[in-house]
Structure formats: C-alpha cells, structure tokens
C-alpha positions in Angstrom: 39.5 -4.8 -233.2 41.3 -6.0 -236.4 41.8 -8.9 -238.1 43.6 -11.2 -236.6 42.9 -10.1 -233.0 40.2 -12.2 -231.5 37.3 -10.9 -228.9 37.3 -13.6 -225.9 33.1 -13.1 -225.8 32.8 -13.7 -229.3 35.3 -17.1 -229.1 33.0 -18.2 -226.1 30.3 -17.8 -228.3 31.6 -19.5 -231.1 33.5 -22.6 -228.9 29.9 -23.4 -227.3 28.4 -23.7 -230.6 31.5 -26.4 -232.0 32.6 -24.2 -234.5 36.3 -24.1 -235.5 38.8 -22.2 -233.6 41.0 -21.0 -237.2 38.0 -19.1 -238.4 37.8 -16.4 -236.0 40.7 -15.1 -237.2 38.1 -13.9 -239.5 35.8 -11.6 -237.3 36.6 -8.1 -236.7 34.3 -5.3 -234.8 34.0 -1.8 -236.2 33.1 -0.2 -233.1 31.2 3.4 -231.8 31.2 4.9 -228.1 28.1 5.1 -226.3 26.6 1.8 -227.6 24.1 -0.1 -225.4 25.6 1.5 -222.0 24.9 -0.7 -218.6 26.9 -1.6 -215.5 27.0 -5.3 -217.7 28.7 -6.1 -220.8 25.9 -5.8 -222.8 27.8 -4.0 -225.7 29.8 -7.2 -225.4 27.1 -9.8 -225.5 25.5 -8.0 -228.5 28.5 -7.7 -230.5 29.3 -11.2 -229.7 25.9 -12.9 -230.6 25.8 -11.0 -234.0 29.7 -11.8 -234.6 29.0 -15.6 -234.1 26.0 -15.6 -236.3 27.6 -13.7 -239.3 30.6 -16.2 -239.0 28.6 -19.1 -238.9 26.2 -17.9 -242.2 30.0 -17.1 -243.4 31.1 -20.9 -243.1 27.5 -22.3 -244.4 27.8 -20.4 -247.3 31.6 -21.2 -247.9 30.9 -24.8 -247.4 28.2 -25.0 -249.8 29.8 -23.2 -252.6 33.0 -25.0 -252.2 35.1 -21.5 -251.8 36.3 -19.7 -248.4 34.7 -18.3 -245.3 34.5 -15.1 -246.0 35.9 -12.1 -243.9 32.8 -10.9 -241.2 33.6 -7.4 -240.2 30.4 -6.1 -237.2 29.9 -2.9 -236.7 28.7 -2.1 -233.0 26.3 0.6 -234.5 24.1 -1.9 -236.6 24.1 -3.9 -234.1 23.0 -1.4 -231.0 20.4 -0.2 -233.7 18.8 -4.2 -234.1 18.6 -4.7 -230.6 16.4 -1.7 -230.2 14.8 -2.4 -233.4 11.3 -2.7 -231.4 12.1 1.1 -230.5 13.1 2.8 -233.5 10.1 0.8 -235.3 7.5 3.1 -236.9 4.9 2.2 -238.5 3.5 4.7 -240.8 5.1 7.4 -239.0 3.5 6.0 -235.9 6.0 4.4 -232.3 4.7 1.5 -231.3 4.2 1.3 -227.8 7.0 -1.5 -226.1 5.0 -2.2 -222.9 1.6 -2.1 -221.5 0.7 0.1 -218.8 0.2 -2.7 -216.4 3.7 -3.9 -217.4 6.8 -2.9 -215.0 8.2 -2.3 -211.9 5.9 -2.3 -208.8 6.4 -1.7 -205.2 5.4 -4.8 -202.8 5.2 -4.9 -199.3 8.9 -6.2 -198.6 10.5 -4.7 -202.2 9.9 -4.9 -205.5 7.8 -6.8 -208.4 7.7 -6.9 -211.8 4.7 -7.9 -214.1 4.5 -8.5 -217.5 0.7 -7.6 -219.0 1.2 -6.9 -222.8 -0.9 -9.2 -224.2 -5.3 -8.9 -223.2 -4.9 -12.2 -221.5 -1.9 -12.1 -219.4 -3.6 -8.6 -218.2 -6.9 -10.7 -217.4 -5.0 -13.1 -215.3 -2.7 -10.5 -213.3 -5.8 -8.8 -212.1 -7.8 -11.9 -211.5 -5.2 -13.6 -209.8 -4.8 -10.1 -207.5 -9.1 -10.0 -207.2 -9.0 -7.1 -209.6 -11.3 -6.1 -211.9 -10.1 -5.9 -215.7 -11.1 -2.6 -217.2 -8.7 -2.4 -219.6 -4.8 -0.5 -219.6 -6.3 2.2 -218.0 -5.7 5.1 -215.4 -8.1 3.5 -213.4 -6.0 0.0 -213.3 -2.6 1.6 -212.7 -3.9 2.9 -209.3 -5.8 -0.2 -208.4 -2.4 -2.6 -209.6 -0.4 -0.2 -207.4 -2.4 0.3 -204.2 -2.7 -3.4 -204.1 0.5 -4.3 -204.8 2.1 -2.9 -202.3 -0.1 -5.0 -199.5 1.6 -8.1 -200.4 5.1 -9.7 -199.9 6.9 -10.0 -203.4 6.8 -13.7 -203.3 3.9 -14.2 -202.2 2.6 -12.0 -205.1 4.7 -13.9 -207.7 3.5 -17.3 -206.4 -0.4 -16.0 -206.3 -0.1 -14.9 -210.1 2.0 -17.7 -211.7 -0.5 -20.1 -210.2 -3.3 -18.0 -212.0 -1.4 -18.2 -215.3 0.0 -14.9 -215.4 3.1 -13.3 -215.2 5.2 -11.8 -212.3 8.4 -12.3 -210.7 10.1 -11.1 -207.3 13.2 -9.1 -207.9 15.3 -10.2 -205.4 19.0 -8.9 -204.4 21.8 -10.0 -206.7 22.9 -12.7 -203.9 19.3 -13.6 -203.0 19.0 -17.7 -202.2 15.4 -17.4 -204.1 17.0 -16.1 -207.5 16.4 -18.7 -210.5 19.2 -21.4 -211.0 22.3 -19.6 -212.7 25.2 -21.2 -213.9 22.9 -22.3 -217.1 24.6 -23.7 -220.2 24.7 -21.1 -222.7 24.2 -23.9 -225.8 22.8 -27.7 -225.5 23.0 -29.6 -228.6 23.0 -33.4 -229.3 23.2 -34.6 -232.6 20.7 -37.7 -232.9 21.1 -40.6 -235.9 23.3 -41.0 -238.9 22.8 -41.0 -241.9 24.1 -40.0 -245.1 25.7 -36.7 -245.4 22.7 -34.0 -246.2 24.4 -32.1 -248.9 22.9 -28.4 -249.9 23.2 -27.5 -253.6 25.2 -24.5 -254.4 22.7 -21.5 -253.7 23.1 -17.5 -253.8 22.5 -17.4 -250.1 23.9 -19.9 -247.1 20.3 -20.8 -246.3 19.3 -20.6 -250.0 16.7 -23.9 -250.1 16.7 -24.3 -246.4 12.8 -24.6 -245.0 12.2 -23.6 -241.7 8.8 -24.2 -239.9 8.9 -21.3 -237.1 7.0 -22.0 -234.1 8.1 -19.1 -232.1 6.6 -15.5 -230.4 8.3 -12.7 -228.6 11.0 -12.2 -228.8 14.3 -14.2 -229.4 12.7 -17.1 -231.8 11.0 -14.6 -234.0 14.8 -12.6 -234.2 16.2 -15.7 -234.9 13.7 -16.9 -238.1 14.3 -12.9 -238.9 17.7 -13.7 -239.6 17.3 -17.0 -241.5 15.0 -15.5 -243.7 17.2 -12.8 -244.5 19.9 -15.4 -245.4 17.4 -17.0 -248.0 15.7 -19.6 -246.1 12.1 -20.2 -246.7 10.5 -19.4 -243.2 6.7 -20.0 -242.2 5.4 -18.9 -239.0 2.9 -21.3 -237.6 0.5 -20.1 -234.8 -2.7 -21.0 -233.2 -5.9 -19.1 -233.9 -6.6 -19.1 -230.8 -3.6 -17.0 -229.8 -3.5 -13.4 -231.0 -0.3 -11.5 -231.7 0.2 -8.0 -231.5 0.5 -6.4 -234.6 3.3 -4.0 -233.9 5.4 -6.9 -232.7 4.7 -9.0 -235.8 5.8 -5.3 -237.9 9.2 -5.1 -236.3 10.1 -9.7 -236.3 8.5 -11.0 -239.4 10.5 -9.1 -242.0 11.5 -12.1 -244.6 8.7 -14.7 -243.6 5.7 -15.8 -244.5 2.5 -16.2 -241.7 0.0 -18.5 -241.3 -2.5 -19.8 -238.6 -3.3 -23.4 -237.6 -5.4 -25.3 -234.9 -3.2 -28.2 -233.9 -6.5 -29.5 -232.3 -8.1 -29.9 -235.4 -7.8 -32.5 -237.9 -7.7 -30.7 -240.9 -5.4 -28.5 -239.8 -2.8 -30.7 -238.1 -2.6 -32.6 -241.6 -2.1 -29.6 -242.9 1.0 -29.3 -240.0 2.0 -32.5 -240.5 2.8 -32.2 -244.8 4.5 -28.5 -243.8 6.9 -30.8 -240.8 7.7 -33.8 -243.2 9.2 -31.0 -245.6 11.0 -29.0 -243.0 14.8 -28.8 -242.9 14.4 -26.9 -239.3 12.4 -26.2 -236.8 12.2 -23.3 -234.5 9.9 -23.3 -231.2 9.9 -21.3 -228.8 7.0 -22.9 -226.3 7.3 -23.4 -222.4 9.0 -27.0 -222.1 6.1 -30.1 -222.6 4.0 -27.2 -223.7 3.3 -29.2 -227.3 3.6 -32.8 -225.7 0.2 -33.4 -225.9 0.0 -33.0 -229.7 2.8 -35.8 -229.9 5.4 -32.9 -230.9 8.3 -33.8 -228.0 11.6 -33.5 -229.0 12.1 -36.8 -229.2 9.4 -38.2 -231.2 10.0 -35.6 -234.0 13.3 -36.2 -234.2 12.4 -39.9 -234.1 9.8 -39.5 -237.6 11.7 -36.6 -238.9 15.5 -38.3 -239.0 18.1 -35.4 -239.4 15.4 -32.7 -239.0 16.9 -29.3 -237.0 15.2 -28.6 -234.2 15.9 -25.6 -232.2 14.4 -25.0 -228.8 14.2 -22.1 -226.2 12.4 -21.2 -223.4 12.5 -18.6 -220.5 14.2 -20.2 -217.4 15.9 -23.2 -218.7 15.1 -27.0 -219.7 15.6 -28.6 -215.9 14.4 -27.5 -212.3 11.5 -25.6 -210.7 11.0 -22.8 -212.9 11.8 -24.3 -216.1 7.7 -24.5 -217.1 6.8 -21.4 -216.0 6.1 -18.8 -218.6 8.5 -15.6 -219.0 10.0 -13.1 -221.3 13.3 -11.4 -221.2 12.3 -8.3 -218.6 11.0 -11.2 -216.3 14.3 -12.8 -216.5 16.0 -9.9 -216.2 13.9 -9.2 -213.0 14.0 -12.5 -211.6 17.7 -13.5 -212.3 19.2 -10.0 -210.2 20.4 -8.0 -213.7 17.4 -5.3 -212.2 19.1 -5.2 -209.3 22.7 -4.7 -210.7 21.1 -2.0 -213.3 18.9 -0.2 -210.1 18.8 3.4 -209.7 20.3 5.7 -207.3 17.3 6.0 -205.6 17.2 1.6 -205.5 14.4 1.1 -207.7 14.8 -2.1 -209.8 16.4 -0.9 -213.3 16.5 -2.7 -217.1 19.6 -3.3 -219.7 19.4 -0.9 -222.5 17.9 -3.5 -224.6 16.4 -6.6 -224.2 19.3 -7.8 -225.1 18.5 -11.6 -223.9 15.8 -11.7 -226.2 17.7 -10.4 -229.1 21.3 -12.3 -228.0 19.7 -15.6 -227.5 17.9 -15.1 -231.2 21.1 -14.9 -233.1 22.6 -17.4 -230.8 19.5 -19.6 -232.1 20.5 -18.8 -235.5 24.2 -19.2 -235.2 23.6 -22.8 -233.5 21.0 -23.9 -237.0 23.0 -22.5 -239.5 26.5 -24.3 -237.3 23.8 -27.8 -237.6 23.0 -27.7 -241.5 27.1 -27.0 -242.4 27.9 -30.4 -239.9 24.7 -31.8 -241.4 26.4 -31.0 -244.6 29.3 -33.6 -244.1 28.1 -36.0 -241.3 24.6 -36.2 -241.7 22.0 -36.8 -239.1 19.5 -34.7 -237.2 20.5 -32.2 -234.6 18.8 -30.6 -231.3 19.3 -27.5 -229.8 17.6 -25.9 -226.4 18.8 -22.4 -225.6 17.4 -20.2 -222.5 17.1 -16.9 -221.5 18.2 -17.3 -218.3 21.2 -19.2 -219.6 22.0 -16.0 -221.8 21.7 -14.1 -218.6 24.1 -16.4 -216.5 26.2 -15.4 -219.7 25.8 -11.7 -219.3 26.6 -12.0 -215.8 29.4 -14.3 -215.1 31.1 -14.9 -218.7 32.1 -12.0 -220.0 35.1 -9.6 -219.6 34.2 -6.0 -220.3 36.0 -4.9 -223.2 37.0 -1.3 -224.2 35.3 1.1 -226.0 36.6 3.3 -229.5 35.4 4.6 -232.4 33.1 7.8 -233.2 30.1 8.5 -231.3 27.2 6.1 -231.9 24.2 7.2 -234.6 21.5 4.9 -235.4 20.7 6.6 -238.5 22.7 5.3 -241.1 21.4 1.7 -239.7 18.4 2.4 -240.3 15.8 1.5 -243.5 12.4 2.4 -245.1 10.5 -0.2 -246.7 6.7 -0.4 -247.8 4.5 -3.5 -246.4 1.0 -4.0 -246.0 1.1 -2.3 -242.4 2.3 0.7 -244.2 5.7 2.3 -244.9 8.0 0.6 -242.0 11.1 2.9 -240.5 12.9 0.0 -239.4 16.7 -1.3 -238.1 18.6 -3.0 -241.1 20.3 -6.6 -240.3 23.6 -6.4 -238.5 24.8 -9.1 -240.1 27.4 -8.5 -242.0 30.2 -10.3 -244.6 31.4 -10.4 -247.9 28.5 -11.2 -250.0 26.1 -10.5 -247.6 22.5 -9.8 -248.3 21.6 -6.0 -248.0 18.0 -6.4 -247.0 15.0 -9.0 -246.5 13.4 -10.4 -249.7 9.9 -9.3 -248.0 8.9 -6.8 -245.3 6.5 -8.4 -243.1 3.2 -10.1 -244.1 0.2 -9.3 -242.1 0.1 -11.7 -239.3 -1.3 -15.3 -239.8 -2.6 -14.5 -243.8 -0.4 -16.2 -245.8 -1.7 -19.7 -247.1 0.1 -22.9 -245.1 2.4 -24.3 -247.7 6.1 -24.1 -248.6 6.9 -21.5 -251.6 
C-alpha cells in the first residue's frame, strides 16, 4: 500500500476509536509474504491494530507540538516479529517456555477441551476441580489430565472447573448455539465531565509527561503500557503480593516500565495507591469486571474522585452477559469463540492463530484508544473510559475484516529483532513496530525485575 491508498481494517480501526477520517491518508504498509499465515485475516488485524496505534501517537504528538501528523509507514515484518515477541524472547540465550504442560488441547468424551494451567494456581485448581492430585507439570500429570479428560462431556468439564476457579473452555463448532456472545463492540468509550481543556506541554515524545498507573497481567494490557512507555510515558505496574508473575512473561512486557507490589488490603499500602492514583493521567486494568469493586475502585467512582482521569479497561469475554466475569486469556477465547475450530487440522483437532494475536491486537488497540483520549483531552477536557475485550477483538477477526493481498519479499524476523542488557540478563527481543517520523527507536529501560521498583512516580 502507498500513501494515499487506505486499508479498510485499518479505517475500521481508526473510525471506532473517533479519530479523523483525513489522517489516514497518512498510513502506509510496507508489507512481506508469509507473515502471520491462518485461514483468518490475522496478517490484517495485526497490521491494522499497529497502523492505528502509530497514527494516533502520530496525532498526539502533532497536537502537542503545534506541527503536523506525521507520515506512519508499518512494515508487516516488525509487526509479525512483536506479536510473537513471547517466542523469539531469550533470556540469556535461554526460550522461555509459552505454555505449561497442562496447558492445551484435550480430548473430552463428546470433543474437545482446552485448559489453560500456566500459572501454580490455576494448575492447583484444574486438578482439584477434576479430583486430581497436583504433583507438579509433570509426566505423571499429563497422563492423569488426559485419561480423565476424556471421561467427561466438554461442558460439563468446563462448567466443573470454572466453578472451581480455574480455567477451561468447550471448543465447540464454529456455528455452535453454546459459543460465547459475538457481535462484541470492538471499542466502548464515554467521555465523563467537562472541564477545562487538559493541555500537555510540548515534550520530545507524544506521551512525554503522561503518568500511567498500570493495573494489568498477561497479555494485551501489559502490550499496551509496553507501548506507552516506549512513547515516553511514565508507567508503573501495580500488582498484589499475593499474586506471582512469571518471570519470563514480565522479561518479554515490561520493557520501558517500572514495577512495584502493593496489598490493596492493607492500609499502608492502599495510601500508598491512593497518592500514586490522584497523580495518574491514565489508568490501565486489566481485571475480570467487579473484580476491584470491593476496594471502592469501580469505574465510576474513580472517574467520580479522579475528574478527567483515563481509564482504560479490558477483560476476556466482554463487559455484559453470562460469561463476562469469568476468567480467560486469549487461547481460551480463541477456543471458546470457534477461531480453533476454523484454524483445526486435517485430522479435526482444534487448532490456534499464529499468534495470540487477540492479546497483542487488543493491546495496541488499548493504546491507540489512550493516546486518541489525552489528544481530545487536549482540547475538550474531561475524563474518558474505555472497556475493550478479547472476545470483541475476536468477533473482529471473524466477521470484520476483508482479507487483503499479500506482496513484498519473503518475511525475516531478524532485522526486527534487538539485544539489550537488563537485570534478567542480556534480552534477544522483538523491537516496537511502531513506526513514524520521529519515532522513538527503542525503550528508555529494558525490564525491571518484577515488583522491585519503589511505588512512586519518577
């Protein structure tokens, strides 16, 4: 694509986030064959969601120094290469392994599961729930997951192990009745208040200034604070004590932020909260809907003490409905929502998208829509709230967008790809795909170790 010539995904994108219709004249797409290959337009999506983000740091950063957007040119390489960025991680020479062993595809009695078990205590749960003892991501477990399994009706399997707090969906057929509500917004937003306009000095950056308390985890919040960061926000990653984090993922998503830990349920600490909040220009969460209610954080009260605070949203299965409070990640969704079944095998088992693209889509969508709130911000004032799913993402992937075709020379991640020291080690990592005149060329930090940064703005 050239200038000029505008990609209908990329317009959709931009449209649902209110930006203006001239400046996509600006966007153009270097592109490379054999990027993100699936029987969806995941190449599409991608290219899209980074296209839209790039534009929209392009217009911050124009409207706070007065000048131009400037011209955003996305090349389909970088941006294949940072939605596998979890896979061509190394740390010190070492891959990081992307899922447990208790994590996949399953045989049930009537078809197929899939369980999620990365983290110790979503492991514990699955094999409770199933009357299985936990020893561990072993041999041992694999046989005993799989034998058992495949006694029980999908369903009923998904049902026995949400109830139990852990995580596993039924993949059904692409036109099963029991598949998750589609037909998802891709973007909510409501602006809430007025106000004077909330002007932004001139900085170096678009986000130059721009403090952003980041309540997020795997995988699409922590993308999304990625980027902001990179852009020159200040970003501090809040997360309880009580709730480990796995080092590898921390490696790959908390390039550019700081990291600090925090017991809501303590006093000390939740003052401590409460002085980082009342200086925040944006917050990011990325808990189950009502899952920080009872610590007097809904929407609507923080909004309500915090008047033209940011605050972005998003959640596995949507904000409505009977699945919207259920716990998921993207290869859940993927599962539950039929992409598995469109993506199956020859042979019919259930099969994945190159990437987990919703994760990595919805986070610069969740980027694209803050930096879109603190340019309108910029003129009109007032606070803003976003809410983004990965379902809606999926309805997206599914029914929105037209296959485009492919060009260019044949994709290679290398020349998208970095080395940077950092206290894990030296870090072999995917550089930002986002690109534009001026852009930054890398993060001002690599990653901090997780949770040992002291809880204060710089």
């Amino acid at each position: 694509m050239t200038h000029g010539e505008i990609d209908t995904a990329t317009a959709h994108a931009w449209t649902a986030l209110g930006g203006p219709a001239e400046l996509l004249k600006a966007v153009s797409y270097a592109p490379s064959r054999g990027v993100l290959p699936a029987r969806l337009p995941v190449r599409e999506l991608a290219r899209a969601t980074v296209g839209a983000c790039a534009l929209a740091a392009a217009e911050l950063g124009a409207r706070r120094s007065g000048g131009a957007a400037a011209e955003v040119r996305v090349d389909e390489g970088a941006v294949a290469t940072a939605f596998l960025s979890e896979r061509h991680l190394r740390i010190d020479g070492r891959k990081p392994t992307s899922f447990a062993p208790l994590s996949g595809f399953w045989r049930a009695a009537d078809g197929w599961v899939r369980t999620h078990a990365n983290y110790p205590h979503h492991r514990a749960r699955l094999l409770a729930a199933l009357g299985l003892p936990d020893e561990g991501d072993t041999d041992t477990s694999v046989e005993r997951l799989s034998a058992e399994l495949a006694t029980r009706p999908a369903r009923s399997i998904q049902e026995t192990v949400y109830a139990a707090g852990g995580l596993a969906v039924a993949v059904p057929e692409p036109d099963a009745s029991e598949i998750p509500p589609t037909g998802l917004p891709l973007i909510e937003s409501r602006r809430l208040g007025e106000g004077a306009p909330c002007r932004l000095p001139r900085g170096p950056l678009p986000a130059s200034g721009v403090r952003v308390l980041d309540l997020t985890r795997v995988l699409a919040g922590p993308v999304a604070t990625r980027t902001l960061a990179l852009l020159g926000a200040d970003v501090l990653r809040v997360d309880s004590p009580r709730l480990p984090e796995d080092p590898d993922t921390h490696a790959d998503t908390g390039f550019g932020k700081r990291s600090t830990r925090l017991d809501l349920a303590d006093p000390a600490d939740r003052r401590t909260f409460d002085d980082l909040l009342a200086r925040a220009d944006v917050v990011v969460s990325g808990y189950r809907p009502g899952a920080l209610d009872r610590y007097g954080l809904t929407p609507d009260d923080l909004l309500a003490r915090h008047p033209g605070i940011v605050l972005a949203q998003v959640c596995a299965w949507g904000w409505s409905g009977p699945w919207a409070a259920r716990r998921g990640f993207d290869s859940l969704v993927q599962a539950a929502t039929g992409i598995a079944a469109i993506e199956a095998g020859p042979d019919g088992r259930p099969g994945v998208l190159p990437a987990q693209a919703l994760d990595h889509g919805t986070g610069y969508l969740i980027a694209a829509a803050v930096l879109r709130a603190l340019t309108e911000r910029h003129e009109t004032g007032g606070g803003r709230h976003l809410r983004f799913s990965l379902a809606g993402t999926a309805s997206w992937l599914m029914h929105g967008i037209t296959p485009a075709p492919e060009g260019g020379a044949a994709y290679d991640p290398e020349p998208h790809l970095a080395e940077t020291p950092s206290p894990y080690g030296p870090l072999r990592h995917a550089r930002s795909p986002i690109t534009y005149d001026g852009r930054p060329l890398g993060w001002p930090r690599p990653p901090a170790q997780w949770g040992t940064d002291t809880a204060a703005w710089l």
